[in-house]
N, C-alpha and C positions, 0 to 999 in steps of 0.2 A: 273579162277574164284576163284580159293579157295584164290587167294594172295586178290580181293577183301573181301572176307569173312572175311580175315583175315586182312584187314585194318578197315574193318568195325567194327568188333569186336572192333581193337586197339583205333580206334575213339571214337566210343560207350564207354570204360573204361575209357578213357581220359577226357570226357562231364562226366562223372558220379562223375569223382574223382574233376575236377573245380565245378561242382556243389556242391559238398561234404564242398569244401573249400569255395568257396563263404558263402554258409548257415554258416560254421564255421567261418568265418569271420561277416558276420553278427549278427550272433548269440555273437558272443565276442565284438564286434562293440556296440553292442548294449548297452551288460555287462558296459563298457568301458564309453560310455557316459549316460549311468544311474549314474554309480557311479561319474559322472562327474556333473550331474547334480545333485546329492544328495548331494554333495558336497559345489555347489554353492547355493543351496538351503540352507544348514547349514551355510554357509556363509553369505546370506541376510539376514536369521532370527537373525544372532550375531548381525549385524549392524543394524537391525531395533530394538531390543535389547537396543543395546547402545545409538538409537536415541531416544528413547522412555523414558530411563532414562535420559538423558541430558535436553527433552524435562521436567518430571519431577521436575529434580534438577530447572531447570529457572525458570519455574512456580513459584515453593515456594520460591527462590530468590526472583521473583516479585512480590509474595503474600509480605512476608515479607517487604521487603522495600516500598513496597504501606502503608504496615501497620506503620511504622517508618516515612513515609510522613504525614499519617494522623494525629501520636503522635505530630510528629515535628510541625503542620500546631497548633493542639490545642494550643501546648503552646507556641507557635509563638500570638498565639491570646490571650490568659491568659495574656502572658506578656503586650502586649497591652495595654488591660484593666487595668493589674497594672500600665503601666506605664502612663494613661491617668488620674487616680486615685490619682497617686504621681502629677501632674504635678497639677489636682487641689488644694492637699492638699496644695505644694508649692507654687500657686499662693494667695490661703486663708493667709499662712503664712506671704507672702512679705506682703499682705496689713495690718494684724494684727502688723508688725511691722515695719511699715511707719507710722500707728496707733499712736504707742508707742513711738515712736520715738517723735514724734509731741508732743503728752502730756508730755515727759519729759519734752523738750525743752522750753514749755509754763511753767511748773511749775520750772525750777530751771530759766528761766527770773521771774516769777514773786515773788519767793525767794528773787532773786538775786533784785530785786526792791523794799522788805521787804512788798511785799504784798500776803500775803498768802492767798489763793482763795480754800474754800474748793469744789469748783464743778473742777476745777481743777486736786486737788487732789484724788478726784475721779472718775474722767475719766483718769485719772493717774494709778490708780488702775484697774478701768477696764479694761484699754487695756492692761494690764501687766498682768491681767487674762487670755484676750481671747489668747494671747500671748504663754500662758503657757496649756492652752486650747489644741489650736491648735498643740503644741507640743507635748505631750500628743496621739495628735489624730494620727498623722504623728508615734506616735512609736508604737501606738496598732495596724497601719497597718503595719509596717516592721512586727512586732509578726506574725500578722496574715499570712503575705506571707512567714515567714519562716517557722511555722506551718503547710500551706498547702504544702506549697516543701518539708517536711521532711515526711506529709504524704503519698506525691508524692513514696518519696524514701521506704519508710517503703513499700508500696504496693507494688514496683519492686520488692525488697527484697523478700515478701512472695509470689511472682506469681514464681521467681526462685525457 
């Protein structure tokens, strides 16, 4: 009986001492994937991190260039307007000197036939007025639009 005793004993140390290592294994196990898991936790937080700032930077990317489409769209429409502006002045202009054209014509035939017609001569004069008019008018709006574009630029200038 004692060699039981004495296995029993041997057994009993042997459960006490896998016990011993198991809980050390678990207990280091444990260690091991916490610091595993704190790790990959630092790790998600970098990337959310980075996505956060990427998410960021687009934003005012797209803030800005919304803004750059809206600038563009205004003077996309400005220039319109100028150029709907010019195209009446230039159509004023052709008739003012189709005008003109005709009263010369009339007055150097009727020169040229030694009959001087003063209503002639001045509708000769007037259309070489409105002529000069319109010329006139056609240059105080080039003024004006390089005026407004220089105060266009002037602004940028002082918003930088």
């Amino acid at each position: 009986m004692s060699d039981i005793s004495e296995l029993e004993r041997r057994i009993s140390a042997a459960l006490d001492r896998i016990g011993a290592g198991v809980e050390g294994l678990a207990a280091g196990g444990d260690e091991a994937m916490a610091e595993e898991l704190a790790a990959e936790r630092e790790a998600n937080a970098q990337l959310e991190e980075r996505v956060r700032a990427i998410k960021e930077k687009q934003e005012t990317t797209v803030t800005g260039l919304e803004a750059d489409v809206a600038r563009l769209q205004e003077e996309i429409s400005a220039l319109r307007d100028t150029l709907a502006a010019k195209d009446g002045e230039l159509q004023q202009m052709i008739a003012v000197n189709s005008g003109l054209r005709r009263s010369n014509t009339a007055l150097r035939e009727a020169n040229a036939a030694g009959l001087a017609d003063e209503g002639l001569v001045d509708a000769a004069m007037a259309s070489e007025l409105a002529a000069l008019k319109s010329l006139r008018d056609g240059d105080r709006a080039e003024i004006d639009d390089i005026l407004a574009r220089l105060g266009t630029i002037v602004g940028e200038a002082a918003d930088a």
